[in-house]
C-alpha positions in Angstrom: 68.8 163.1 56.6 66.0 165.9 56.0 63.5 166.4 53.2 64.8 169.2 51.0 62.4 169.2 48.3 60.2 167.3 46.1 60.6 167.7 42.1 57.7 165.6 39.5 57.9 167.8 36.8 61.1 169.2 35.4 60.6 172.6 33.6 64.4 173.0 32.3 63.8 174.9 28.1 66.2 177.9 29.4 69.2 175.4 30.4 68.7 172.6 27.7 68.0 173.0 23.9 66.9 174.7 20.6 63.8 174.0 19.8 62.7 174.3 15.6 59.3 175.7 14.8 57.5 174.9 18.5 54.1 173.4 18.5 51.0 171.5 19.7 51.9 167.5 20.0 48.4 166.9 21.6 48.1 163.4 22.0 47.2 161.0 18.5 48.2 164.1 17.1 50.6 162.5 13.8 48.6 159.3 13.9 49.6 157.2 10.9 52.6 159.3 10.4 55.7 158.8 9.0 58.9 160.9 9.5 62.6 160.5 7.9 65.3 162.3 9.3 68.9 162.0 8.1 71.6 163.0 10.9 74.7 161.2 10.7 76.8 158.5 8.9 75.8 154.7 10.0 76.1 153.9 13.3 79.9 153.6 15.0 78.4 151.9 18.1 74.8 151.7 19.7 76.3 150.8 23.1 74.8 153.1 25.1 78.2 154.2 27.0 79.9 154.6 23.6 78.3 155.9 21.8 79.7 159.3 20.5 78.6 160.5 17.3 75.5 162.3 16.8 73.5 160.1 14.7 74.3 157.1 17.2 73.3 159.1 20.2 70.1 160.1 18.2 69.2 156.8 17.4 69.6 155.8 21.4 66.9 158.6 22.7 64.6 156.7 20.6 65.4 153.2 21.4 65.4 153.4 25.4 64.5 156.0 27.7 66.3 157.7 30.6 65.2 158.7 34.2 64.5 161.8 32.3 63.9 162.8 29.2 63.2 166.2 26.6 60.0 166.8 25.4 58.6 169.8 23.4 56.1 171.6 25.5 52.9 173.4 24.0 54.4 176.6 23.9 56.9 175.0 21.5 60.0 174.9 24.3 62.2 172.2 24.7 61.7 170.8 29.0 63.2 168.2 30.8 60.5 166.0 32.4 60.1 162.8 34.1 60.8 159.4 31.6 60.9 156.1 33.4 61.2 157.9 36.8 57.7 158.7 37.9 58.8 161.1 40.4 62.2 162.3 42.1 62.8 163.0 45.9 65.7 164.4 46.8 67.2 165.1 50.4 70.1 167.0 51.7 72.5 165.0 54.0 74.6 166.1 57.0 77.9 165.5 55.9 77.2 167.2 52.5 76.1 164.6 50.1 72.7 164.7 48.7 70.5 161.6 48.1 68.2 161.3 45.0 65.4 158.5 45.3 63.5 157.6 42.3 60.4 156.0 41.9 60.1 154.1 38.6 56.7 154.2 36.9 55.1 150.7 35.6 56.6 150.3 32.5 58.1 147.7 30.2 60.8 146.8 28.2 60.0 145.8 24.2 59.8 142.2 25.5 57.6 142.6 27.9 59.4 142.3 31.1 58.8 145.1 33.5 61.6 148.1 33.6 63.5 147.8 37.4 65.6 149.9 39.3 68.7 147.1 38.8 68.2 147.6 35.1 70.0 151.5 35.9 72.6 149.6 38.6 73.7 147.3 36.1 73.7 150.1 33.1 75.7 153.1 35.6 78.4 150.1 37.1 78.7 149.1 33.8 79.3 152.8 32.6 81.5 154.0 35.7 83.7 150.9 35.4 87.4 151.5 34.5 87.3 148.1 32.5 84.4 149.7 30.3 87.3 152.4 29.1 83.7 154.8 28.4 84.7 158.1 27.5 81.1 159.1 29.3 82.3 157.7 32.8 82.9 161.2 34.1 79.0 162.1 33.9 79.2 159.6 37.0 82.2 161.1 38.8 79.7 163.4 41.0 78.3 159.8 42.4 79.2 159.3 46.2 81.6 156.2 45.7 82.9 156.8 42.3 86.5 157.6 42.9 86.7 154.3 45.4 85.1 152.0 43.2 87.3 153.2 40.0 90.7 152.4 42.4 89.4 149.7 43.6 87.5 147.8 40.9 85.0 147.0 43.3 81.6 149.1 41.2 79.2 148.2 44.6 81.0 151.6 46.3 79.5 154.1 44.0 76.2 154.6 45.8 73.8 153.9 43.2 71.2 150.9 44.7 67.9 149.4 44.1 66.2 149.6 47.4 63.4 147.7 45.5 62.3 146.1 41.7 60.5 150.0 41.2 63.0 152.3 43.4 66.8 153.4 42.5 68.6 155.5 44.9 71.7 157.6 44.1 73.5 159.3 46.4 75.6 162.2 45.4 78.5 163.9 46.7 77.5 167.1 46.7 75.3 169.7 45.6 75.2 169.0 41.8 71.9 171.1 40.8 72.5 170.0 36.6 72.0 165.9 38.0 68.4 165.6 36.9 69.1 167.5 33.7 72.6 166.2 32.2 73.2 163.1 33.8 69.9 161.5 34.1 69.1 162.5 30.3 72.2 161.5 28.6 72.5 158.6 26.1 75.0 156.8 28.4 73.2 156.7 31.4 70.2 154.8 29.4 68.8 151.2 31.1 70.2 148.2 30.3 69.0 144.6 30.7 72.3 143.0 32.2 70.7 139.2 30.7 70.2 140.7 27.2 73.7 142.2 27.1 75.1 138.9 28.0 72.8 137.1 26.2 73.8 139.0 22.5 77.4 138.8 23.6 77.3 135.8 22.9 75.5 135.4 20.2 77.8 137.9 18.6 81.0 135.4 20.1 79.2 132.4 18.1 79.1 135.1 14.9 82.5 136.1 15.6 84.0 132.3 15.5 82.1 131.2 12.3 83.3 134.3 10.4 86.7 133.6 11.3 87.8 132.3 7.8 85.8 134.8 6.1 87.9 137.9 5.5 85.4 140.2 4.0 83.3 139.5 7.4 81.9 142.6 9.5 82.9 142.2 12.8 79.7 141.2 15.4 79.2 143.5 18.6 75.9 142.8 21.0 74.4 145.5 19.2 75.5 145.3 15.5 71.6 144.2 14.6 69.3 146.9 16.4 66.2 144.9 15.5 67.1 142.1 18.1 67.9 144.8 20.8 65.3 144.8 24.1 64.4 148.6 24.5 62.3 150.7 26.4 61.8 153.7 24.7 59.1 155.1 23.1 60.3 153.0 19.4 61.6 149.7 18.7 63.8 148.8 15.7 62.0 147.3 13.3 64.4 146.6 10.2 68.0 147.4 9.4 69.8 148.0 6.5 73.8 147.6 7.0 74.9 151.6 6.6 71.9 153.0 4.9 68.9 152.8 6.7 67.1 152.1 10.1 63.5 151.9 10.5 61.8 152.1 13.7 58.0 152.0 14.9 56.2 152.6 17.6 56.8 150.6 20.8 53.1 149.1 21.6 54.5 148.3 25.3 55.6 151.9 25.8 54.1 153.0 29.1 53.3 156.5 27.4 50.7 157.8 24.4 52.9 158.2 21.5 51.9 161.2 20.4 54.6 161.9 17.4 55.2 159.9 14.3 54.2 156.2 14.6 57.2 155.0 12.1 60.7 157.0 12.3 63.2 156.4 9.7 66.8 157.0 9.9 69.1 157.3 6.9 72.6 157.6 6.9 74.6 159.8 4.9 78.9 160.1 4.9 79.2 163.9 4.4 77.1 166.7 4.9 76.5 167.0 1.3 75.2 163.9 1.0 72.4 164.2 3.9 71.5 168.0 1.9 70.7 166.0 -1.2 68.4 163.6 0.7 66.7 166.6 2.1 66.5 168.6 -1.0 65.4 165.3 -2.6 62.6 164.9 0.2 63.6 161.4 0.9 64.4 163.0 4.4 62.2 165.5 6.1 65.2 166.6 8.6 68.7 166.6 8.1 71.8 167.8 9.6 74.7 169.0 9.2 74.0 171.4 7.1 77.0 171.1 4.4 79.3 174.4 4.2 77.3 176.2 1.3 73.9 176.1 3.2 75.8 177.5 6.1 77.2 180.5 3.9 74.0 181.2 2.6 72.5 181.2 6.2 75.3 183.7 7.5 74.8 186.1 4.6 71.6 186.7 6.2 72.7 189.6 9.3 69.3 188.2 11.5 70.5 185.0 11.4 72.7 182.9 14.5 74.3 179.5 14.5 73.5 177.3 17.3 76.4 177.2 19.7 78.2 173.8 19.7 79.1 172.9 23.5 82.7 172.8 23.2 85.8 175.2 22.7 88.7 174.2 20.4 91.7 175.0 22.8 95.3 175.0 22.7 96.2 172.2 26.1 99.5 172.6 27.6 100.9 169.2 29.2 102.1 171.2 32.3 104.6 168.5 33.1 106.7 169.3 29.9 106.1 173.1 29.5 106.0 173.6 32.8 107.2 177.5 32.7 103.6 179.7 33.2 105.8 182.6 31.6 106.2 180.7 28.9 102.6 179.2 28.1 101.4 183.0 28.9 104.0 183.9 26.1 102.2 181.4 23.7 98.9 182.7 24.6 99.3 186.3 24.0 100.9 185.4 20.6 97.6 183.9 19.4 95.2 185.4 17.2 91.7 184.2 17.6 90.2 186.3 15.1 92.4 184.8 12.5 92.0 181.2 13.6 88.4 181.7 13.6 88.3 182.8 10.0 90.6 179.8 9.1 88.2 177.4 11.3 85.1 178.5 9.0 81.6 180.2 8.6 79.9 180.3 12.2 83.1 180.2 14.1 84.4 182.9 16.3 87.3 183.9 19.0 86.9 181.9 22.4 86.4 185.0 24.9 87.0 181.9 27.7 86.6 177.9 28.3 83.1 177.9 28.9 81.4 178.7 25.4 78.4 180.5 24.6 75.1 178.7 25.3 75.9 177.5 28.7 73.3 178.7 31.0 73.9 181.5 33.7 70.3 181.5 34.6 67.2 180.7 33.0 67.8 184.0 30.8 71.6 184.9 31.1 74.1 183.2 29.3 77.2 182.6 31.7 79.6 183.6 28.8 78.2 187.0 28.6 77.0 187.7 32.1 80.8 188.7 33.2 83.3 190.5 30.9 85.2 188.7 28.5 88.5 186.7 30.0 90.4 187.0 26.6 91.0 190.2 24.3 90.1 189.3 20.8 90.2 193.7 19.8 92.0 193.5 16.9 93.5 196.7 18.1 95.5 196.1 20.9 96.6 192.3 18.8 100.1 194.1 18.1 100.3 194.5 21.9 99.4 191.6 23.2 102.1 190.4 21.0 105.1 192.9 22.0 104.3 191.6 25.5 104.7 188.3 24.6 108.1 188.6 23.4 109.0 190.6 26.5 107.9 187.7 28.5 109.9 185.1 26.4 112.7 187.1 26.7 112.0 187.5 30.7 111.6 183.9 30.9 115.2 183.8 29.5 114.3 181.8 26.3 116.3 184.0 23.3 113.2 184.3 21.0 112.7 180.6 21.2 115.7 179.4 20.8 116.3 177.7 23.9 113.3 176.4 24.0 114.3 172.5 21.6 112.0 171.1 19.6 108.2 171.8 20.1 105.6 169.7 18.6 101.7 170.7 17.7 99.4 167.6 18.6 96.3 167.5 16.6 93.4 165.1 15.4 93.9 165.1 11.5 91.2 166.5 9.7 91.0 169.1 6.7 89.9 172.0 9.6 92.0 171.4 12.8 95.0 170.7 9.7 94.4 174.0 8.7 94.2 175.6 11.9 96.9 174.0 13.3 99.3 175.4 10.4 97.9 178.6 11.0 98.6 178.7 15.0 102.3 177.6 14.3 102.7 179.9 11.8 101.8 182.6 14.1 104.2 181.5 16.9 106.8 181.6 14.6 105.8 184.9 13.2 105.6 186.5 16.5 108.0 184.7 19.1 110.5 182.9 16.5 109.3 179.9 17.9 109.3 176.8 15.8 106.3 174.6 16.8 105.8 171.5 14.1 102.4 171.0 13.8 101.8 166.9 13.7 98.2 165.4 12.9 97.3 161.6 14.4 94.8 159.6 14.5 91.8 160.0 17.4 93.0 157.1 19.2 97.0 157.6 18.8 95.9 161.7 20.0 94.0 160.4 22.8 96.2 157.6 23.8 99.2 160.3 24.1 97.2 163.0 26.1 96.0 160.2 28.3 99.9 159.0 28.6 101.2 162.5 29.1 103.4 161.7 26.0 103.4 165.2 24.5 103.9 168.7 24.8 101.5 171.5 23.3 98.5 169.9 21.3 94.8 171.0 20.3 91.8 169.8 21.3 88.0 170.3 21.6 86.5 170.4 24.9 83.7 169.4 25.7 82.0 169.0 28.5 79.3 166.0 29.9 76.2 168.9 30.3 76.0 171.6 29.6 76.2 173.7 32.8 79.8 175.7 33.5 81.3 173.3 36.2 81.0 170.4 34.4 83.9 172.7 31.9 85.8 173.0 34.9 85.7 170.1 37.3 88.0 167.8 35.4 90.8 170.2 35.8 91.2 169.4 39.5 94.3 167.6 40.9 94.1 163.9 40.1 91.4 164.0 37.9 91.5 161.2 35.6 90.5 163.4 32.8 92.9 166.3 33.4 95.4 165.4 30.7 97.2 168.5 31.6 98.7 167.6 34.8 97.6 170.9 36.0 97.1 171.2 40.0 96.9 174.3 42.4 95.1 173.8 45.6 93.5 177.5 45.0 91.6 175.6 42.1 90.5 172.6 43.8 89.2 174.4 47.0 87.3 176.7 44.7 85.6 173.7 43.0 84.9 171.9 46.5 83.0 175.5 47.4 81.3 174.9 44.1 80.3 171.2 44.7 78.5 172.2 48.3 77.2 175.2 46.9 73.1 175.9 47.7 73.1 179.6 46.4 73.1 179.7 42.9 74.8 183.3 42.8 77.5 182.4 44.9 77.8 179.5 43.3 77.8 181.1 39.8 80.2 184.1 41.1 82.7 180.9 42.0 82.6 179.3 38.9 83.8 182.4 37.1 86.5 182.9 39.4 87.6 178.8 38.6 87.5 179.7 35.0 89.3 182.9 35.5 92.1 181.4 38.0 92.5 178.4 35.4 93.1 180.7 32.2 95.8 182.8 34.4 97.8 180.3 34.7 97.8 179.1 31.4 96.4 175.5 31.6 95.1 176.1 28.3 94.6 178.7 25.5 90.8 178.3 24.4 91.2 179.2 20.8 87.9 179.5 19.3 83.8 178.6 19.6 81.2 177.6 16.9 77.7 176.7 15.8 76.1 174.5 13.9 72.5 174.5 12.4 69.8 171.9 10.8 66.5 172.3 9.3 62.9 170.3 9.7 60.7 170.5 7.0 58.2 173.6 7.4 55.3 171.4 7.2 56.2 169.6 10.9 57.1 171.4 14.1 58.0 169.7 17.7 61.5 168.1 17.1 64.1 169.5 19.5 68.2 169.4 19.9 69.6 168.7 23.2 72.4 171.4 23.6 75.0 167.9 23.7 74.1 167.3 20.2 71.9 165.0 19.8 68.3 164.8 18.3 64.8 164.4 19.4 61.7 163.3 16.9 59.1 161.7 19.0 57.0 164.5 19.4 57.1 166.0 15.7 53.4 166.5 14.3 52.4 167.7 10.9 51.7 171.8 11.5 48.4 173.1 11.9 47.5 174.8 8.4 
């Protein structure tokens, strides 16, 4: 091995997150303060490698801390910097991989016990294992070892070690420069004490038989009462209120000076009207979502812009069932963003590719417009696109669609993808004479039958683990696990091997463009549409950030200077 280089201090604000109303968060800054923030229903799950939904990630920021972690710097930016790792040295192998070795600062958990480097091993075999069925296991696919220890079972090949009680050691497979950022920040690769995990499983068991006979019983996870959970993050749970309310305080054993609000409440609201009445009600001084009429009132004003959301609502092809490119092109061309958008709501817009705006090109280009748009959304040249993609039906020898059986529409139900969906089938039948039957399902039945291969044409969000372009466009390699499209052309997967190895960011950036330009060309998918999102702090505190994955950060929020 040889040194590449040494990193201590993080300074990420272009790549990560929007920051609301920057400021000071000089240390003791909000002392005695209290701050309630509403956003999201009650938590689904606060198991860390579970948990999905915005509130429940929220909640884990402030619970436990990562390797890394976002802070709000003085000139009111959001920066990665170092959390329970007190610095990082990383080293470029021979055969490609690169080694990160992290030295863990002196810090404790809520019980007093001392943070160790087997805390992460436990917490990232835990997350990478097949067993676990985490829908966050592919943050760890770029882990030397991962692939061998998922076939295997056997979670001790992933190179991820303690050398020591205060040193972890990962060693990667390749040049993944968005590591530090988006996998050592995320919610699921948070610490875990493997003897308190086992410990409140089964006290949740002995919960679990008792209840038996009682039908109107909740059912008990490890985690169902966050006020017995061992953390180490900057709070600890302090009371719980069953789907209304958690209240957190300061963590006295945190290793840092809390210099942000010494209790943190968190209410819980169903819909986004209800959190806006909390907010408008000042029982909450932060709230999001914002419900639909805020939104339209935002977007009335011309200066205003949304918040991209990291994901694209696409069309996926199963490649294995429509497996004619002429065809899935035909489909394509037929589609009008523009209108979708408009059905999909205020903020959303025609996908110009995969990768959505916000992802960073650089620390000041945004890699969606630093390259031309992949898909033509001119309204214009619509009636061509679609006269072109009835020549190309009719080339692929399908007599305006029918020959082509029954087509079905996968979709999560919900009122917007229901509506959308309707409207995308419409158009293939207004265009191509193609009868596609739109069918709405359940997360887990959708899921289950991408996973299974089990359909033909459905819709989809995708998202991606960070938010840098690859990590759009590495599961779409042969064999991935997470490439429910069956798609695979060698083309692809040598481009995103360059990608991997890559040390020039240019060249690196120049071949992720090509990878999303070679995967829409052959039709894999059909992005359809982006959007935004917004939320609001109350103008009298400043220094609460929003990672660009969603979730929320409070622990530096001070009352603003007058």
């Amino acid at each position: 091995m040889k040194p590449w280089r040494r990193l201590t201090g993080l300074t990420l604000a272009a790549l990560l997150c929007v920051s609301l109303l920057g400021g000071c968060t000089g240390a003791g800054a909000a002392d005695g303060v209290s701050l309630s923030v509403c956003v999201g229903a009650a938590p689904v799950t606060l198991d860390p490698i579970y948990a999905e939904e915005i509130s429940d990630q929220t909640i884990l920021e402030h619970l436990y801390e990562n390797l890394m972690r976002l802070s709000v710097d003085v000139s009111g930016k959001a920066t990665v910097t170092n959390g329970m790792a007190k610095n990082v040295t990383q080293e470029a192998n021979y055969d490609g991989s690169v080694t990160y070795t992290f030295k863990l600062r002196s810090a404790k958990w809520s019980d007093g016990r001392s943070v160790q480097a087997k805390d992460f091993v436990y917490a990232w075999r835990r997350l990478a294992n097949p067993d676990s069925q985490s829908p966050y296991a592919e943050l760890l696919s770029v882990v030397k070892g991962y692939d061998e220890a998922r076939a295997s079972g056997d979670m001790e090949q992933m190179q991820v070690s303690a050398k020591n009680d205060s040193t972890l050691v990962v060693v990667l497979s390749g040049n993944y420069d968005w590591f530090l950022r988006e996998v050592c920040t995320s919610p699921a690769t948070m610490p875990l004490r493997q003897d308190i995990v086992k410990q409140l499983k089964a006290a949740a068991e002995e919960k679990k038989i008792a209840a038996a006979q009682d039908e109107d019983a909740q059912p008990a996870r490890w985690w169902s009462d966050p006020t017995a959970l061992v953390t180490n993050g900057p709070y600890r749970a302090e009371k719980y209120e069953s789907g209304a309310l958690l209240e957190t305080v300061a963590c006295e054993r945190y290793y840092g000076t809390q210099a942000g609000p010494k209790e943190l409440a968190f209410r819980f609201a169903d819909t986004a009207d209800e959190a806006w009445q909390l907010y408008q009600g000042k029982t909450v001084d932060a709230v999001w979502p914002l419900p639909q009429s805020r939104m339209e009132e935002l977007a009335a004003d011309e200066t205003w812009t949304g918040i991209p959301k990291l994901g694209t609502y696409s069309v996926l092809f199963n490649c294995d069932t429509v497996q004619d490119v002429t065809l899935r092109q035909a489909l394509s061309l037929a589609i009008d963003r523009n209108a979708l958008a408009e059905t999909a709501g205020v903020g959303a817009n025609g996908a110009e590719g995969l990768v959505p705006p916000g992802v960073p090109e650089s620390e000041k280009e945004d890699f969606r417009t630093a390259d031309s748009p992949l898909l033509d959304n001119d309204p214009a040249r619509y009636e061509e696109n679609c006269a072109q993609a009835r020549a190309l039906l009719e080339q692929a020898g399908y007599d305006s669609g029918a020959d082509l059986g029954a087509l079905e529409y996968l979709y999560i139900e919900g009122d917007g993808n229901a509506k959308v969906a309707k409207a995308l089938c419409q158009q293939w039948g207004t265009v191509l004479r193609v009868s596609v039957t739109p069918r709405g399902v359940t997360k887990q039945e959708f899921w289950a039958a991408l996973r299974g291969g089990t359909y033909s044409i459905a819709g989809a969000e995708v998202e991606a683990v960070g938010n840098d372009a690859e990590c759009f466009l590495m599961r779409w390699t042969s064999g991935n696990q997470d490439n429910v499209t069956g798609y695979a052309n060698s083309a692809y997967d040598t481009l995103m091997s360059i990608i991997a190895g890559a040390e020039d960011g240019m060249a690196r950036m120049g071949c992720l463009h090509d990878a999303e330009e070679l995967l829409l060309t052959d039709y894999v998918l059909a992005p359809l549409y982006t959007d935004v999102t917004a939320w609001e702090l109350r103008d009298t505190f400043t220094g609460a950030c929003r990672d660009a994955r969603g979730w929320f950060v409070f622990s530096g929020v001070v009352p603003r200077a007058s």
